[in-house]
N, C-alpha and C positions, 0 to 999 in steps of 0.2 A: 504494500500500500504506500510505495514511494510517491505516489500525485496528491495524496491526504492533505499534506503543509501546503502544496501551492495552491489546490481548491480555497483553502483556512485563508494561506492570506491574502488571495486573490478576493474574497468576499471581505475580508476586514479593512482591503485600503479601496474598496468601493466609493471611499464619500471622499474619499484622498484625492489633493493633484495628482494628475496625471505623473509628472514626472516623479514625486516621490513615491508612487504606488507603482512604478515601473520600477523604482532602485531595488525598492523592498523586494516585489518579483523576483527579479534576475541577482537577488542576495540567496534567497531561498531556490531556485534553479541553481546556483554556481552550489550552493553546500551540496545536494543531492548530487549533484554530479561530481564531486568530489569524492563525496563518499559512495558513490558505484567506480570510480577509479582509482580508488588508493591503493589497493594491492596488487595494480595490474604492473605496476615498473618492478616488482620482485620478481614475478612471474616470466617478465621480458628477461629478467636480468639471472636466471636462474637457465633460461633456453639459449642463451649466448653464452654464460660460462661454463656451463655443461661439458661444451664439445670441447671446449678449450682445455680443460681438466682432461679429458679422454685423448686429445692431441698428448697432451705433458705427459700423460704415462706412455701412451706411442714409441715415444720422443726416446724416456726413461728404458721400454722394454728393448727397444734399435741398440741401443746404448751399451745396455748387458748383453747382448747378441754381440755385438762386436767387441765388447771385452774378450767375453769367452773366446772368438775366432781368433782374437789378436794372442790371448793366452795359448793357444793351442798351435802357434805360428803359421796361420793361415789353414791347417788341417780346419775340415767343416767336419766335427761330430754333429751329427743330427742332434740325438739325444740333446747332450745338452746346449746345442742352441735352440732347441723347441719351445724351452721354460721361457726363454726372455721373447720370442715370438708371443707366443700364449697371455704373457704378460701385456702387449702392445696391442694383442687385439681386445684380449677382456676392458682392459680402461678404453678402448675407444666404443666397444659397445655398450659400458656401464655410461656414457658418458652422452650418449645417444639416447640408451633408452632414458634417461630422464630427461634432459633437451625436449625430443619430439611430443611428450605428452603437454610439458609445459608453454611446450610455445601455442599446440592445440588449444589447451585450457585459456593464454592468452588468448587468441584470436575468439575464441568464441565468448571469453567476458570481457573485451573490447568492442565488440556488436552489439551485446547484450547493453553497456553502458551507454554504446551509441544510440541503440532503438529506442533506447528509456529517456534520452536527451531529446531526439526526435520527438516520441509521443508528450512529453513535456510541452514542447513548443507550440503540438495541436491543440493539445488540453487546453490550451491561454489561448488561442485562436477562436476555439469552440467557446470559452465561456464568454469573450469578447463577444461573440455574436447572440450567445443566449441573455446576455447580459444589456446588448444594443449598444455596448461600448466599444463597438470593433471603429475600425478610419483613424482620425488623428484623435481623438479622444480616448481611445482605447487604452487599456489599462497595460 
C-alpha cells in the first residue's frame, strides 16, 4: 500500500497553493521512491564484484598451476596441476553463481521501483482529474 501517503496528502494540501501542495507531493513521491530503491546499489554492487572475486581466485589457481610446472622444471604432472586448475574454475563459478542471481534480482527490483514511480505519477494525474484540479491549477 505504497500510494496510501500520497492519496493522504494529496487530499490534505487540497485547500493549499498550488505550489506548496506540489513541494509536499513530490517530498512524499521522492521518500517512497527512495525507499523502493535503497537496496538496489548492494544488489548492483554484489553482481559486479562477484565475478571479480571469481577472476582473483582464477588469477590465484593459474598461479599454483605454474608454481607447481615451474617446481617440476617444466615436466607437466597432470595430477598435481589438476588441484590449482580445479581451484580457478570453482572461484570462477562460485563467483558466477552468485553475480547472475543478483544482478537478476536487481533488474527485476529496478522495474519493480520503476513501475511503482510510474503508477505514482498516474495516481496524481487520476486524482487531479477526479478532483477537477488537473491544467495549471492542478495539485
Amino acid at each position: 500500500m505504497y500510494f496510501l501517503p500520497i492519496i493522504a496528502v494529496y487530499f490534505d494540501a487540497l485547500n493549499e497553493k498550488p505550489e506548496s501542495a506540489e513541494e509536499r507531493l513530490f517530498a512524499q513521491v521522492k521518500e517512497i521512491v527512495i525507499i523502493n530503491e535503497r537496496r538496489l546499489s548492494i544488489l548492483s554492487s554484489i553482481a559486479a564484484i562477484a565475478p571479480l572475486f571469481g577472476l582473483f581466485g582464477t588469477v590465484l589457481g593459474m598461479i599454483e598451476v605454474f608454481q607447481r610446472l615451474a617446481a617440476l622444471g617444466g615436466r607437466a604432472d597432470v595430477a598435481l596441476l589438476s588441484g590449482g586448475i580445479w581451484v580457478a574454475l570453482l572461484t570462477t563459478a562460485f563467483g558466477l553463481l552468485i553475480a547472475i542471481p543478483s544482478l537478476l534480482a536487481h533488474h527485476y527490483f529496478s522495474r519493480l521501483a520503476g513501475g511503482r514511480s510510474d503508477y505514482l505519477e498516474l495516481l496524481i494525474a487520476r486524482l487531479n482529474v477526479l478532483t477537477g484540479k488537473g491544467g495549471e491549477n492542478g495539485v
